[in-house]
N, C-alpha and C positions, 0 to 999 in steps of 0.2 A: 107515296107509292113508287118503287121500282118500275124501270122502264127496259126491257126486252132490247138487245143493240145487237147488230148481225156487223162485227166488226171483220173487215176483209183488207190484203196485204196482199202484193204481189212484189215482184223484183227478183234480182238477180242471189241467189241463197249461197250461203253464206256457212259456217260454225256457229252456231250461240244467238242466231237472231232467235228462232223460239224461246230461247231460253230469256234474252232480254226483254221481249213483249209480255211474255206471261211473268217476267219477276215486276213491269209495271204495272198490271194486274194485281195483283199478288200485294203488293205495297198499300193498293188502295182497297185490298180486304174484297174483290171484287169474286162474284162466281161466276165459271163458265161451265155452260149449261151445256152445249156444246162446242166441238173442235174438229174438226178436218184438216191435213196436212197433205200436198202433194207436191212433188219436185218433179219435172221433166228440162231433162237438159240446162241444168243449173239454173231454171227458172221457179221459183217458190210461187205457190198460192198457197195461203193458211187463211180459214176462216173459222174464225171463231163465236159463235153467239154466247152471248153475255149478262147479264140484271146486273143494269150500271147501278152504280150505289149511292141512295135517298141524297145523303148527304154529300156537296162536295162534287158532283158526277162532270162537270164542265174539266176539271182538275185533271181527270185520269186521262180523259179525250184529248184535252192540250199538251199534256205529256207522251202520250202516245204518237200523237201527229208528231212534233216535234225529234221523239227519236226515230220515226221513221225518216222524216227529213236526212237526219244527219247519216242514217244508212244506206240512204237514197232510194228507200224502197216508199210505193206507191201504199195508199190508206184509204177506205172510205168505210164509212157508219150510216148503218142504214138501219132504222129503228122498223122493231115487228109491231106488231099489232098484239093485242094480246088475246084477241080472239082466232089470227092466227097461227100464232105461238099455241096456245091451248089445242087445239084443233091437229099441229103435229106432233104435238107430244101423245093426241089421241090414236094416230096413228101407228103407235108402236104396238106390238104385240099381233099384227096384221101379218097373214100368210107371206112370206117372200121366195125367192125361188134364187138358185144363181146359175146363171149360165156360162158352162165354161167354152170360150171358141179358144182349140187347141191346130197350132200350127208355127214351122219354121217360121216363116214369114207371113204377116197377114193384112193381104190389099183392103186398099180402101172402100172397095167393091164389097167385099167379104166383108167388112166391119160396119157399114151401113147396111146393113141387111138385117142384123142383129136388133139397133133398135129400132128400125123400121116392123119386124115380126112383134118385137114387144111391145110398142106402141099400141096397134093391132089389138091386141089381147088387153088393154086396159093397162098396163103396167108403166112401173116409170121406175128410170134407170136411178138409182141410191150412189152405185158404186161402182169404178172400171180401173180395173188393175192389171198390170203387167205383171205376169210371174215370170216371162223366159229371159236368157239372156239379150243383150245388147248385138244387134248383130251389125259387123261393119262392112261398105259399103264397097272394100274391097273384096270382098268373098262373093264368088259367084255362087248362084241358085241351084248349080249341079253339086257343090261342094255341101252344104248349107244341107243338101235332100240326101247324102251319101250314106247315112250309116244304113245298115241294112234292115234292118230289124223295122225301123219305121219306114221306109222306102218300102218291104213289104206290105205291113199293114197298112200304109194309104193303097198300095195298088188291088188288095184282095178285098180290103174294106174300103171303100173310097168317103159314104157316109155314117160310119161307125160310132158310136158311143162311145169314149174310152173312158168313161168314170160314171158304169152304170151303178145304181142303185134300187129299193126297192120302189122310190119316188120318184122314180127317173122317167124322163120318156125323149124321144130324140127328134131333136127340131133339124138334123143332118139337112134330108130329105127338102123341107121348109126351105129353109135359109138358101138351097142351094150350093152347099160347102161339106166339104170332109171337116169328120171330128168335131162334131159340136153336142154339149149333152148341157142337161137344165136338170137342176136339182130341189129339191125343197128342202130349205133351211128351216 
């Protein structure tokens, strides 16, 4: 019997590290069941879950620790269970929602609010992503809030929805922040 491996990788990212982890994968015929990929600040986390394979499985593990060594990034294997592996794969196909919190700049304040309300409500955070630009540290907050158009619609709508739909409902008010809507996906 195959055995469930939640293989996880951090360090400094690089060109071509995905591409070399999964060609060692890939060598030993392995399947990944799934994959996550995030970069912040040139820092990689890729987690990958895996069904290491029957034959041979110490092989792919040694090899893998081994080129993480030489690329100096960090590795560990943490095997699932497979009743709770079964149990999240049960989980798909279940209601999700996504919340988008839209702003120039967004404090820390305002961002702990978000899962503190979902928590709240039973839910649990899957996925957090940055859609805006990178903003640099030389730009002041008067600059940053300038164009007009939005500088309006924060000042007329301060808790607005800006990406209503017909599944929409607005946690603005809630959270205590401008611009926050929750959708169902």
């Amino acid at each position: 019997m195959s055995e469930v491996i939640l293989v996880s990788v951090t360090g400094q990212d690089r060109p071509g590290l995905t591409a070399e982890l999964t060609g060692i994968l890939a060598s030993y015929d392995v399947t990944v069941l799934d994959i996550g990929q995030s970069v912040i600040h040139n820092s990689l986390s890729l987690g990958m879950l895996i069904e290491s394979p029957m034959d041979d499985g110490c092989s792919v593990f040694k090899e893998l620790l081994f080129k993480c060594h030489e690329l100096n990034l960090n590795i560990r294997f943490t095997p699932i269970a497979e009743k709770d592996y079964e149990h999240w794969v049960q989980a798909q196909g279940r209601a999700r929602h996504i919340v988008t919190l839209l702003g120039r700049q967004i404090t820390a304040r305002y961002l702990s609010r978000v899962p503190e309300v979902v928590g709240q409500h039973g839910f649990n955070i899957d996925h957090i992503s940055r859609l805006s630009r990178r903003i640099s540290l030389q730009e002041s907050t008067a600059h940053q809030m300038s164009h007009p158009y939005i500088s309006t619609f924060q000042h007329q709508f301060p808790y607005a929805t800006l990406c209503p739909s017909p599944t929409s409902y607005d946690v603005g008010s809630i959270l205590d922040m401008p611009s926050v809507s929750s959708n169902t996906r």
